[in-house]
C-alpha positions as CSV (number, residue, x, y, z in Angstrom):
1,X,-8.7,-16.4,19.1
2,X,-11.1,-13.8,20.1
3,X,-8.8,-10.6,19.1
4,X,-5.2,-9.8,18.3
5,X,-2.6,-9.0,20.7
6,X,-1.8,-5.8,22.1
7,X,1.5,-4.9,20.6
8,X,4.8,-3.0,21.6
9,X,4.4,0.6,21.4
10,X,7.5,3.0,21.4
11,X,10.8,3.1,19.5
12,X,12.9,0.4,19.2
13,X,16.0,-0.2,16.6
14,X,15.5,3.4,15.0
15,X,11.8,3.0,14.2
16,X,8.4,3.6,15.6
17,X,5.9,1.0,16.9
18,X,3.8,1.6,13.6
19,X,7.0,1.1,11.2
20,X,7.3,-2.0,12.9
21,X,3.8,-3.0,12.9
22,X,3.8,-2.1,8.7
23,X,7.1,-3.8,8.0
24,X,5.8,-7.1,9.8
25,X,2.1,-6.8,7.9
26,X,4.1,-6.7,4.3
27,X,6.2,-9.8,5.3
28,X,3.2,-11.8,6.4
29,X,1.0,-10.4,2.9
30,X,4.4,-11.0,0.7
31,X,4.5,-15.0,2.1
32,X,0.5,-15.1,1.8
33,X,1.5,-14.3,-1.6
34,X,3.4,-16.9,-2.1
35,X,2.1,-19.7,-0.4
36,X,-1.9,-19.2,-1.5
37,X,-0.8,-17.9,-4.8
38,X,1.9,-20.9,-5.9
39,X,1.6,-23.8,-3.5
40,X,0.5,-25.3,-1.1
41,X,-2.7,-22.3,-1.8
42,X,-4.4,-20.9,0.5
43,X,-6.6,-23.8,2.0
44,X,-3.8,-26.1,2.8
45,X,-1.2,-23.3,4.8
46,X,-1.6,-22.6,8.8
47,X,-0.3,-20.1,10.6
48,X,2.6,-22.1,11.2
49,X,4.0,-22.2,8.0
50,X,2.4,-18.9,6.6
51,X,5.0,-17.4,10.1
52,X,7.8,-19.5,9.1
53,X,8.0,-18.1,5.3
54,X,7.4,-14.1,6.8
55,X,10.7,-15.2,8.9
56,X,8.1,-13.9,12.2
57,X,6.5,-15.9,15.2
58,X,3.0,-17.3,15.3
59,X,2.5,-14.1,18.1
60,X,3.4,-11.9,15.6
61,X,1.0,-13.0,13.3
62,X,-1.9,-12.9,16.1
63,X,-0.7,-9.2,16.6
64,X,-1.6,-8.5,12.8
65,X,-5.0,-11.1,12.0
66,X,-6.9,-13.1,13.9
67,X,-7.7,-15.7,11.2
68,X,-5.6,-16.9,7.1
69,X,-9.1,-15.9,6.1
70,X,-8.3,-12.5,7.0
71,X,-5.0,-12.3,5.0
72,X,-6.6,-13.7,1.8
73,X,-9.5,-11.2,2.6
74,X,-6.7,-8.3,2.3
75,X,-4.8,-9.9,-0.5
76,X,-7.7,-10.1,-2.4
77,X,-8.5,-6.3,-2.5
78,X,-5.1,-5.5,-3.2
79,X,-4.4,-7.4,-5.8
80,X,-8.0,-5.7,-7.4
81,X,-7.0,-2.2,-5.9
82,X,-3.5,-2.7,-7.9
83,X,-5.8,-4.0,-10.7
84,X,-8.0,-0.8,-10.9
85,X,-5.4,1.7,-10.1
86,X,-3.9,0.9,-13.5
87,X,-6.7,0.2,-15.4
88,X,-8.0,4.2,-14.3
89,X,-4.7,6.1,-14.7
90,X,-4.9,4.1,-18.3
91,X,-7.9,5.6,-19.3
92,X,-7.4,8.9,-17.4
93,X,-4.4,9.4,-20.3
94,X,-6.5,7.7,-22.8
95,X,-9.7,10.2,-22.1
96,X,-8.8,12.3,-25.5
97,X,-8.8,9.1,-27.7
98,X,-11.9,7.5,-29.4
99,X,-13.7,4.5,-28.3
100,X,-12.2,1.7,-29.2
101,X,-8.3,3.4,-28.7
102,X,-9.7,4.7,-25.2
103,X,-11.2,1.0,-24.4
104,X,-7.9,-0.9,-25.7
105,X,-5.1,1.3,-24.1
106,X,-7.5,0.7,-20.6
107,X,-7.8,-3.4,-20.8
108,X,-3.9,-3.3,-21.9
109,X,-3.4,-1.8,-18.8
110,X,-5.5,-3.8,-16.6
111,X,-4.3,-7.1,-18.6
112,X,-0.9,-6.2,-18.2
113,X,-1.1,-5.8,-14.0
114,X,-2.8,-8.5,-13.3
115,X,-0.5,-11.1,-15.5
116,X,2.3,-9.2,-14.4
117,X,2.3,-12.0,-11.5
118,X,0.1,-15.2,-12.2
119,X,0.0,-15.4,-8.3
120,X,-2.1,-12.3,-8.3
121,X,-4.8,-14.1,-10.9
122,X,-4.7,-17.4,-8.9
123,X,-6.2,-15.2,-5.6
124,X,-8.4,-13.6,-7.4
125,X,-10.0,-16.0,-9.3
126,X,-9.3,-19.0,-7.6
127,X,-8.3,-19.3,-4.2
128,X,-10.9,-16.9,-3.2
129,X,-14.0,-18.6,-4.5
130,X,-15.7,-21.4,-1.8
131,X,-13.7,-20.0,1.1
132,X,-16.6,-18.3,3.6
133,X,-19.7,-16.3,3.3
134,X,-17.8,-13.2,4.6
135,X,-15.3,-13.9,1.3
136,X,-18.0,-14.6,-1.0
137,X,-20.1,-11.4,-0.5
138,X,-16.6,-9.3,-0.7
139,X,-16.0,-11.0,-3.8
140,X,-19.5,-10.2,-5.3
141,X,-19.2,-6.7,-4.0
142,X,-16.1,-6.3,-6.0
143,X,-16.9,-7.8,-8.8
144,X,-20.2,-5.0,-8.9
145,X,-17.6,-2.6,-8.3
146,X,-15.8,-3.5,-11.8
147,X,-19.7,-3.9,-13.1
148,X,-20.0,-0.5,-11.8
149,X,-17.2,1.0,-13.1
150,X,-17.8,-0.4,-17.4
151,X,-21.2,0.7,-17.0
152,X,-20.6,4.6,-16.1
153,X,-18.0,4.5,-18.5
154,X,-20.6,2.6,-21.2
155,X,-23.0,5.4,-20.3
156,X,-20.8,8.4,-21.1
157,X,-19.6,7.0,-24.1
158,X,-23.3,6.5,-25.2
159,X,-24.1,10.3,-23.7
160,X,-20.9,11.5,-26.3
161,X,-22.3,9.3,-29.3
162,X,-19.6,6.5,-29.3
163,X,-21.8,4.0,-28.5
164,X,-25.9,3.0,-27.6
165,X,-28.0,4.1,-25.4
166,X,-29.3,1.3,-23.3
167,X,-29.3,-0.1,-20.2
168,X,-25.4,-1.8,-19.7
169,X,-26.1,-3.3,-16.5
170,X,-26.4,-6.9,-17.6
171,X,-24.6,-7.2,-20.5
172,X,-21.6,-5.6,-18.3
173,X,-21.8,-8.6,-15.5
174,X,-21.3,-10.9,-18.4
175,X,-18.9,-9.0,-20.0
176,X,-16.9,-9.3,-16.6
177,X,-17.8,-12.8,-15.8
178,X,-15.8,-13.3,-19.7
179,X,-13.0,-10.9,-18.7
180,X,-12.4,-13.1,-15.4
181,X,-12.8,-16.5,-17.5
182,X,-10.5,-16.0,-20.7
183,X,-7.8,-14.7,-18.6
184,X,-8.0,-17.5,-15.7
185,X,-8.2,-20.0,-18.8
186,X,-5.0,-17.8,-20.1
187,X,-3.2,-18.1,-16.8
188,X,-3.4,-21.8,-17.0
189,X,-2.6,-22.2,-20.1
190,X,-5.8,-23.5,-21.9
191,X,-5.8,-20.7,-24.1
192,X,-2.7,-20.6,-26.6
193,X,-2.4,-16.6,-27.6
194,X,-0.3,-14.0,-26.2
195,X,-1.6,-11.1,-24.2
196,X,-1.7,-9.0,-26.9
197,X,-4.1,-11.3,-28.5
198,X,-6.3,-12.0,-25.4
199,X,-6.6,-8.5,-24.9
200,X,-7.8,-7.9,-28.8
201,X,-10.5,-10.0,-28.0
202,X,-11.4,-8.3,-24.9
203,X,-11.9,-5.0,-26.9
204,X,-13.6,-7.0,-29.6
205,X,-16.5,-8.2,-27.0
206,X,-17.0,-5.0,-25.3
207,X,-17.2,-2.8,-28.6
208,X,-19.4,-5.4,-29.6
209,X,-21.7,-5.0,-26.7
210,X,-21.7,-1.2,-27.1
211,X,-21.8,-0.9,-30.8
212,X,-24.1,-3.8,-31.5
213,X,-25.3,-4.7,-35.6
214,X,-27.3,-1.7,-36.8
215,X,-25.7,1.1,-34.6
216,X,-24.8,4.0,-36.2
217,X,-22.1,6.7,-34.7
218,X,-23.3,10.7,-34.3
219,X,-21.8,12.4,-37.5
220,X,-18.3,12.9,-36.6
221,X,-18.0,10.4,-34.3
222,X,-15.5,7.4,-33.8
């Protein structure tokens, strides 16, 4: 289908044509949830069915997308959005704290949101991977979002003493690519520890990478 359909506009039931339009795009992304995130996933649901769980009309859904790739695409960077919004206000209230407090309170945070639902680490890490070009490249621009994000944090922590100076870019795509891995492996239930414990390890690795063998703190450091 070239486009979406031109929807309703004016009142109708108390409500406004956007009120309706937002209800109706949270009932299609709550049963995209559910059907890419438990079963069937995302590459065996149609519009049909994806309709028929949002309790809407296959119209409906053509007034919102124009293809399922489109819902995963939106899925995908809210379930990360949700991800990083935690993970910041974490370390916003953790600013105060030394290094390895600052860095655990953060990846508890993170940890915590994105297990809070397993659906949310099955779109993410799974059902996202393979689908399209388009998919791939938002999912590598993401990703050097997060790579962007440890490294300016690596930085200032090296700029206050807490940790080396060096260049974090590397070791801080591996340290995500590890991140992603344990807690997919986690998720599935290859990896028998609690979250706690995942986490732990988490902060272990990155303190590791930013306080490698021979590093010494500035006097009155952390």
């Amino acid at each position: 289908m070239a486009g979406r359909l031109k929807q309703s506009t004016g009142r109708y039931g108390g409500r406004t044509a956007e009120e309706r339009q937002a209800e109706r795009r949270r009932r299609f992304l709550d049963a995209a949830l559910r059907l890419f995130g438990e079963s069937p996933g995302f590459r065996s649901t149609t519009v049909a069915a994806l309709s028929e769980a949002a309790g809407l009309s296959t119209r409906q859904f053509y007034e919102e997308f124009r293809t399922l790739e489109d819902v995963l695409a939106v899925l995908h960077l809210q379930v990360n959005d949700w991800a990083e919004e935690a993970a910041l206000t974490a370390l916003a209230a953790a600013r105060d704290l030394p290094l390895p407090e600052r860095a655990g309170a953060t990846f508890h945070a993170y940890c915590a949101n994105v297990a809070s639902d397993p659906r949310r680490i099955r779109i993410t890490f799974v059902e996202v991977i393979g689908v399209s070009p388009r998919l791939e490249e938002q999912r590598l621009a993401r990703r050097a979002r997060w790579v962007g994000l440890l490294c300016a944090e690596a930085e200032a922590a090296a700029a206050r003493g807490e940790a080396a100076k060096r260049d974090y870019h590397i070791a801080a795509v591996g340290f995500i690519g590890s991140v992603n891995g344990l807690l997919h492996d986690w998720n599935a239930g290859w990896v028998e520890a609690t979250l706690d414990e995942v986490v732990e390890e988490l902060v272990r690795q990155l303190l590791g990478i930013m306080r490698p063998e021979g590093w010494r703190a500035a006097e009155g450091d952390a």
